[in-house]
N, C-alpha and C positions, 0 to 999 in steps of 0.2 A: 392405639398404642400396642395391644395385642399380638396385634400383625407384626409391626414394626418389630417388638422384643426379637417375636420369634424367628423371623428374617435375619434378622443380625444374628442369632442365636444357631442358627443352623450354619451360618455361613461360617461364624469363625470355630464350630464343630468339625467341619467338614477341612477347614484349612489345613496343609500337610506341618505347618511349623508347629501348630496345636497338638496333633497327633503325633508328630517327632519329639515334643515335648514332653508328653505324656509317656510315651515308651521309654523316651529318655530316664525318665524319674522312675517307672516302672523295674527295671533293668537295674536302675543305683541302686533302688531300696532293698529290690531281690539280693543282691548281690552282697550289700554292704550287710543285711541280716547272717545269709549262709557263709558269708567268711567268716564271722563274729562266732564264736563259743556260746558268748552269752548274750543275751538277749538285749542287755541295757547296754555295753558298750556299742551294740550293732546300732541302738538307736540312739547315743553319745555319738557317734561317726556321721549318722544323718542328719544331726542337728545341722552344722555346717554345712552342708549342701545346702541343707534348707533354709537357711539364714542368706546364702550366697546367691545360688541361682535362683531359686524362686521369685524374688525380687527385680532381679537381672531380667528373664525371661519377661515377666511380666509386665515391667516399662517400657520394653523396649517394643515388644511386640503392638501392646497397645495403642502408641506411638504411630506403630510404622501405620498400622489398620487406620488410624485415625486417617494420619495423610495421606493413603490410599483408597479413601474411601470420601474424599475431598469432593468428589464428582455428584457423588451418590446423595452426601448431605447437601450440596444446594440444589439437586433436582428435589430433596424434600422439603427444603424452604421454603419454595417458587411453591408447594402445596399449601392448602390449607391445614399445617400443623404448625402448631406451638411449638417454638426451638425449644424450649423446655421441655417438651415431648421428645422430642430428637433427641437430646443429648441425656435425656435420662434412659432412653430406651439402649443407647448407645455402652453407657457406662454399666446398666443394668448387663446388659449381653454380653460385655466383656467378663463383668464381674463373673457370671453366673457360670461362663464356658471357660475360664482359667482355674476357676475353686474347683467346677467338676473332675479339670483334667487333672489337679493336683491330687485330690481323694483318689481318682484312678492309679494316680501315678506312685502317690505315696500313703494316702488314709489307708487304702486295702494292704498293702503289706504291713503297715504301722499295727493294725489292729488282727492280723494273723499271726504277728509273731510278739506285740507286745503292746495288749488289750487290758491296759490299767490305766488310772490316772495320767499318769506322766506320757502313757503314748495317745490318749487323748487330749491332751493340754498341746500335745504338739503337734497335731492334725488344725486345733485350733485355731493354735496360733498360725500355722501356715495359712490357712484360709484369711483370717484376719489381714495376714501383710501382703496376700494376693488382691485382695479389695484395697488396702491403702495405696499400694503402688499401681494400681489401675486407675486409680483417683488422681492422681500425681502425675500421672502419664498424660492422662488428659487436663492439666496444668499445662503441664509445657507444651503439650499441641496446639494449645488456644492462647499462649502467648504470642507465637511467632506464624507466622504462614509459610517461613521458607524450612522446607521438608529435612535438609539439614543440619541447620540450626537447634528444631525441635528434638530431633535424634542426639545432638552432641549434647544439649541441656539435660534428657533423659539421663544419659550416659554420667554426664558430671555429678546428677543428684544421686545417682545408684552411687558414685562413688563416696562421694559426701556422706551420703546413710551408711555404708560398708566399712569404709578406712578411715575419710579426712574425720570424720567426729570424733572417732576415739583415738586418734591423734592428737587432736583438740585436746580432747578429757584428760590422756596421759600427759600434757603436757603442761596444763593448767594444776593437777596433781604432782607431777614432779614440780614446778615453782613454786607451791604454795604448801608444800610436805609438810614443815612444821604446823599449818593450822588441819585443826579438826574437819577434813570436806566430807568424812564418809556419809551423813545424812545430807549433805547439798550435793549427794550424788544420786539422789533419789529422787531430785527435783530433775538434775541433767536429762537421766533418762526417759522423763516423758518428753525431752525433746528429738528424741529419735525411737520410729518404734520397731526397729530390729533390737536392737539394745534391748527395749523394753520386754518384747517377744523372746529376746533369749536368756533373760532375767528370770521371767514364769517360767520357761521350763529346766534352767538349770536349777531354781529351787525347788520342782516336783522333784527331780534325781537327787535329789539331799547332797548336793555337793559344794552346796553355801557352806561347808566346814572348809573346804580348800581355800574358800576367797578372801581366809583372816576376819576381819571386824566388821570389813565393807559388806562381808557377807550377809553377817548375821544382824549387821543393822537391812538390810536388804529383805533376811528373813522373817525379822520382827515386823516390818510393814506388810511386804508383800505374801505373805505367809498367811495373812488373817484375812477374812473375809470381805473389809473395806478394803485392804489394799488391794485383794484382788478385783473388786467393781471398779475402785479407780485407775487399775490400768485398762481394762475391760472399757471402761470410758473414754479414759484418753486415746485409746488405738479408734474406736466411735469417731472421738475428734478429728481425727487424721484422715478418715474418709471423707466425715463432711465437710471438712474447711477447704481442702483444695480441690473437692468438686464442685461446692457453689462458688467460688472464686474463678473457677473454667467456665461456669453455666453462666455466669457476671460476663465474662469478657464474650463467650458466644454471644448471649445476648446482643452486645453493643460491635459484633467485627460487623464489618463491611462485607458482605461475600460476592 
């Protein structure tokens, strides 16, 4: 399994869309810091990139690597290894070379120009939604076989996490305004964990005073120490459910 990691590990190191990735982010964060005056708006402007792309980058790419790399995994089948082997060494490599290139891209600027809690919660949380959406990516590769398909599903569920849900939210709030939802909105967001991820760290920046009620019921849970293990849990969940659900279907494809 060793070998394998590190195989897969180098390869998608080496790959120029990792590396155009990485400068990409690199370049944002430099930039979006020394425009900035201050320090916390430069990283209130990054939050958004990092809630958008990072996610974005990370499905899609995983994705594509999975179904290019279609050849490679049943020459490893036809071997004496455990597809369990395979596909954790696979998810492992992925996981491991898109958090590196994000710390490259974004932790080192994050923590040269704003090395407190709140720019720590958001190195975090970016690693966090880089492993769940590598999780998820390989979801939708081991639904479908046809290479296209998989890409447009990627596509739709980036979308889903990004827009359609908090379309969803605002609109389920606007029909139901007169009842009390702002604590069943606490339940919503562990169903999406960008949401969740940009929950933490807009409450590091103390700017749950801008959010009204929803806020500060926001801040009362998430603010304390159990609230913060159980989103710290629930982002957990969102790894592991849609990678043994992908490991299930490899398991049982036809290759």
């Amino acid at each position: 399994m060793k070998k394998l990691l590190k195989y897969v590990i180098i390869d998608i190191v080496q790959n120029k869309i990792v590396l155009l990735y990485t400068f990409l982010l690199l370049i944002i964060s430099l930039s979006v810091f020394n425009l900035e005056n201050n320090a916390a708006k430069g990283l209130l402007s990054l939050l958004n990139i990092i809630l958008i792309l990072v996610p974005l980058i990370c499905i899609i790419f995983s994705t594509i690597y999975i179904y290019n790399s279609s050849e490679f995994i049943e020459l490893l089948v036809s071997q004496p290894l455990k597809r369990r082997t395979i596909w954790f060494s696979i998810f492992t490599g992925l996981s491991a070379s898109l958090s590196f290139a994000f710390f490259i891209g974004a932790g080192i600027p994050i923590l040269l120009y704003h090395a407190d809690v709140t720019g720590i919660i958001m190195i975090v949380m970016g690693l966090f939604l880089t492993v769940v959406f590598v999780s998820i990516a390989m979801l939708a590769a081991s639904i479908t076989r046809d290479k296209a398909r998989g890409i447009g599903l990627s596509i739709l569920l980036w979308l889903y996490f990004s827009l359609i849900f908090d379309a969803i939210i605002l609109f389920l709030l606007f029909q139901f305004q007169d009842y009390p939802l702002e604590k069943a909105m606490i339940g919503f967001s562990f169903f999406n964990p960008i949401d969740l991820a940009r929950i933490m760290i807009l409450l590091k920046m103390d700017i749950a005073a801008l959010m009204g009620y929803t806020g500060a019921v926001f801040k009362d849970f998430f603010g304390t120490s159990i609230g913060i293990s159980v989103a710290v849990f629930v982002l957990v969940i969102w790894i592991i459910i849609p990678f043994l659900i992908s490991l299930r279907k490899f398991n049982r494809k036809d290759l």
